[in-house]
N, C-alpha and C positions, 0 to 999 in steps of 0.2 A: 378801759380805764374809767371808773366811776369818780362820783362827785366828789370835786378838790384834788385828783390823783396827777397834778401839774409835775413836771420836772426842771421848773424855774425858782430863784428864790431872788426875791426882791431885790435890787441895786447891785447883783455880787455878778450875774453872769451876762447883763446887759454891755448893748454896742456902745448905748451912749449915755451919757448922763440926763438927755433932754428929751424924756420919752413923755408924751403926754398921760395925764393922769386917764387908767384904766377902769372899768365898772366894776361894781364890787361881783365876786365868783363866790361859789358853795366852797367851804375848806380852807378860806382866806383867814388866816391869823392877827389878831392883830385889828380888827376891825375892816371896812372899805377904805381903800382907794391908798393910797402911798402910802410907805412904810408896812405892809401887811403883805403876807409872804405866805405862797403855798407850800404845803410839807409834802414834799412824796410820800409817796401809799406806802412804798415800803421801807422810809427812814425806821431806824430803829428809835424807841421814848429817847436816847441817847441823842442822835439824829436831829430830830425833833426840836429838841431842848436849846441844844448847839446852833441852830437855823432859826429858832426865835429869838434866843438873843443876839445875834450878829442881826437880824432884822431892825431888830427896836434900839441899838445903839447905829445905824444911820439917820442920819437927819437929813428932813423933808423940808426944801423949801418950795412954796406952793409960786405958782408966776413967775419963776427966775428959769432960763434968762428971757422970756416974753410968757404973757399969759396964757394960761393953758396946760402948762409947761411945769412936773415937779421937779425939781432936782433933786438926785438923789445926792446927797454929799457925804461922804465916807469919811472925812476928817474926826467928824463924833466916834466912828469907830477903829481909828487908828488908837485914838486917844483911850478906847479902853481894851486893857492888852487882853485878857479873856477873850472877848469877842474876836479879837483880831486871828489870836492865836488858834480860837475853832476855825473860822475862815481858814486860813495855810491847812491845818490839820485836815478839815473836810476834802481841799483840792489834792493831800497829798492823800488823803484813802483812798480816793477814787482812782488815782492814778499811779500810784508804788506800785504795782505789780504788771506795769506794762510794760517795758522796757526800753520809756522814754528815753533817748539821749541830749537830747537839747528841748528846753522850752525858754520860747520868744517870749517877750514882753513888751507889746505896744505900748509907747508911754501915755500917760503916765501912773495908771494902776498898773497898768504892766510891770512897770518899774518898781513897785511896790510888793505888790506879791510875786511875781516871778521868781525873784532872785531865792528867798527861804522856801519855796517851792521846789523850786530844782534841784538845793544843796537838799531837801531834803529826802529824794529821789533819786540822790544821785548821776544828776544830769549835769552839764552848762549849761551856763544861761545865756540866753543874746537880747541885750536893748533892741527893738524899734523904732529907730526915728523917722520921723519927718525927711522929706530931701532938703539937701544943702542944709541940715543941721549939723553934720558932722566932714569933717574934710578925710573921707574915704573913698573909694573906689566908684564912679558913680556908674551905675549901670542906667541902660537909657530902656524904654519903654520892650523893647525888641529882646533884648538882652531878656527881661523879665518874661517873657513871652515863653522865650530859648529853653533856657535853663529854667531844669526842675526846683521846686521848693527847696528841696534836699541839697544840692547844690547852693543855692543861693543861699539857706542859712550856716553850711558847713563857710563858706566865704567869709560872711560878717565872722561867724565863732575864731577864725583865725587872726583877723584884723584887717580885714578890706584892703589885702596889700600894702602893708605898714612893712 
């Protein structure tokens, strides 16, 4: 993999929103440090184009929530539908030809993309929540242990014993 040949793009496939600001790398788009996004080596100029702007419509807030600390906040690019709609469009190229049947969405980007992800792939979707946010079936730690992934999302997809 040579210089810049990353397989991340800024704020879209991170854990958390409270990643401390990174050094600037060779192939960084967009200038150093948040907001700036490497392009895979082998994005097509199409590719490319679609993951710089979905880059540069997230807003960067620098110190929130303690210092150090960028946030990435996605709100700017909800609000502009282009960008948004390359986002779904890029998770569904990657993924239509797999023969996904269900994709989860931990909230609350989960909840956001998931759902035109899946219809667009032809999946169902399943929220992730938190425990004790929702009054269904509560499995206790053991339970989780048990039972395979597969199982426990075929469960929620049905309605957690509704």
């Amino acid at each position: 993999m040579g210089a810049g040949c990353a397989r991340s793009l800024a704020g879209a496939e991170r854990d958390s929103d409270h990643l401390p600001q990174r050094e600037p790398e060779a192939g960084r788009i967009g200038g150093a440090g948040a907001g700036s996004v490497v392009v895979p080596c082998m994005a097509s100029v199409d590719e490319q184009t679609r993951i710089k702007r979905i880059a540069s419509s997230i807003r960067v807030i620098p110190d929130f929530p303690k210092p150090g600390v960028m946030f990435q906040d996605i709100t700017t690019l909800l609000l502009d539908p282009k960008a948004f709609r390359d986002t779904v469009e890029l998770f569904v190229e990657r993924y239509r030809d797999m023969r996904i049947s269900v994709v989860a969405g931990v909230e609350a980007r989960g909840f956001i993309f998931g759902p035109p992800i899946a219809l667009s792939i032809g999946a169902k979707f399943v929220p992730l929540r938190k425990p004790k946010k929702l009054p269904v079936v509560k499995l206790d730690s053991q339970s989780w242990l048990e039972e395979s992934s597969k199982k426990l999302l075929e469960l929620l997809a049905i309605g957690g014993g509704h």
